[in-house]
C-alpha positions as CSV (number, residue, x, y, z in Angstrom):
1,X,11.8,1.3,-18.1
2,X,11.4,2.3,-14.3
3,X,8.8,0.7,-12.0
4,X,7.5,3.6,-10.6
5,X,4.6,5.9,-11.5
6,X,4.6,8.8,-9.2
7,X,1.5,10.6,-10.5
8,X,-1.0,7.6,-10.1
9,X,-3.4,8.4,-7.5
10,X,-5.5,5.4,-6.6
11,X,-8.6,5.3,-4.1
12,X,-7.9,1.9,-2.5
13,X,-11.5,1.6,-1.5
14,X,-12.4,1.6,-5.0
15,X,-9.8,-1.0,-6.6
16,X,-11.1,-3.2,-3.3
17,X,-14.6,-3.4,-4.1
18,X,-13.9,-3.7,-7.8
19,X,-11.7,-6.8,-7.0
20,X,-14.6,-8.0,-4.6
21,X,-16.9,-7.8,-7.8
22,X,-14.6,-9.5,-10.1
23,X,-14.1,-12.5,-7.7
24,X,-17.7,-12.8,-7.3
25,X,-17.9,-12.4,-11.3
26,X,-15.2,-15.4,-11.8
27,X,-16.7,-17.4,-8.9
28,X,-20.3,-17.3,-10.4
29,X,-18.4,-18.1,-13.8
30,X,-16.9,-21.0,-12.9
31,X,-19.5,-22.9,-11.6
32,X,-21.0,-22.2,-14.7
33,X,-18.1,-23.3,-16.8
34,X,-16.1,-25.7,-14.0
35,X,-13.8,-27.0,-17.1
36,X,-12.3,-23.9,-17.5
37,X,-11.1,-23.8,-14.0
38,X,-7.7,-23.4,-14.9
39,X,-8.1,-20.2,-16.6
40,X,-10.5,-19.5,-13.0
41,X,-7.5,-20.3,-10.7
42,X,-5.0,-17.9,-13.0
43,X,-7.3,-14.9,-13.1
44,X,-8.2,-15.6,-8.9
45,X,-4.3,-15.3,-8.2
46,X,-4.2,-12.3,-10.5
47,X,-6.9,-10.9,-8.2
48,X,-4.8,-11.9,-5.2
49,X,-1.5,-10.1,-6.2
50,X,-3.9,-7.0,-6.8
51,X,-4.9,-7.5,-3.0
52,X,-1.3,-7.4,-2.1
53,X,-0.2,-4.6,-3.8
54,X,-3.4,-2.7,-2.7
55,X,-2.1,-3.3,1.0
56,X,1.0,-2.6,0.3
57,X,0.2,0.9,-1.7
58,X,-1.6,1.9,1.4
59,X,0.9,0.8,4.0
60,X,3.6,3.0,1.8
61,X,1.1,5.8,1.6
62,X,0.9,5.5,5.1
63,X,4.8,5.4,5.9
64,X,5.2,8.4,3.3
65,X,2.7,10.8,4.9
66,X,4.0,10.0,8.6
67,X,8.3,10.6,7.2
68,X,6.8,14.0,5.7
69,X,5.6,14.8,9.5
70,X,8.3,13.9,10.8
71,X,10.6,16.1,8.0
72,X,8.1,19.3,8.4
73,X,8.4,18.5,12.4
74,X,12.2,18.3,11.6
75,X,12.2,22.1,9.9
76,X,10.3,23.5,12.6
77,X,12.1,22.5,15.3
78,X,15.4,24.0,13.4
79,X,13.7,27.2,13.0
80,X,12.8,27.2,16.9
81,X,16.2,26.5,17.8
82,X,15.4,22.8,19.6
83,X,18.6,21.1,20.7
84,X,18.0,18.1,18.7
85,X,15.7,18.6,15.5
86,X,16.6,15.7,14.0
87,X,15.0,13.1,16.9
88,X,12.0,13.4,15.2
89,X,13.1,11.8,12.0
90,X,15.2,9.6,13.8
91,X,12.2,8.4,15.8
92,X,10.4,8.3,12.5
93,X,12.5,6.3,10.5
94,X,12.6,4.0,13.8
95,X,9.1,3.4,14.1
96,X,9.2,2.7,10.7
97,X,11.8,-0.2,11.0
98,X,9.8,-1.3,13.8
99,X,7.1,-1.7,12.0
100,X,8.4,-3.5,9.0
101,X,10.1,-6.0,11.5
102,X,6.8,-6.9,12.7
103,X,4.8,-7.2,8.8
């Protein structure tokens, strides 16, 4: 089965603060129940791998939007007759390196 899911449109805001709730939920729970802090710590690095991927969803989404600017800035150059359409994705898919480097 493929790890993707195209159609999924998630507000980020909205899985952050319901993350925020549930670690307040798990902290209040496990001073409550401290001999269950096992299960605690399991369900807190479940919360922090959401975290991740909720960073990483939105740096994608990010890196997506600006390679479709640079593709639709790609066309219309072609169609004005610029000498060198393609520096925009070049630059683009630079930047993009750039930035990855640096994460």
């Amino acid at each position: 089965m493929p790890n993707s899911a195209p159609n999924i449109r998630l507000d980020l805001q909205e899985v952050t603060t319901r993350n925020d709730a549930a670690r307040r939920i798990i902290a209040g729970f496990s001073n409550t129940l401290p001999t269950l802090a096992g299960y605690w710590h399991i369900i807190d690095t479940a919360l922090t791998d959401i975290e991740e991927l909720t960073a990483a969803l939105a740096r994608t989404r990010l890196d997506y939007a600006d390679l479709l600017a640079a593709a639709q800035a790609t066309l219309g150059a072609h169609h004005d007759g610029e000498d060198d359409p393609l520096s925009y994705l070049r630059d683009e898919l630079h930047a993009q390196a750039q930035r990855r480097a640096g994460r």
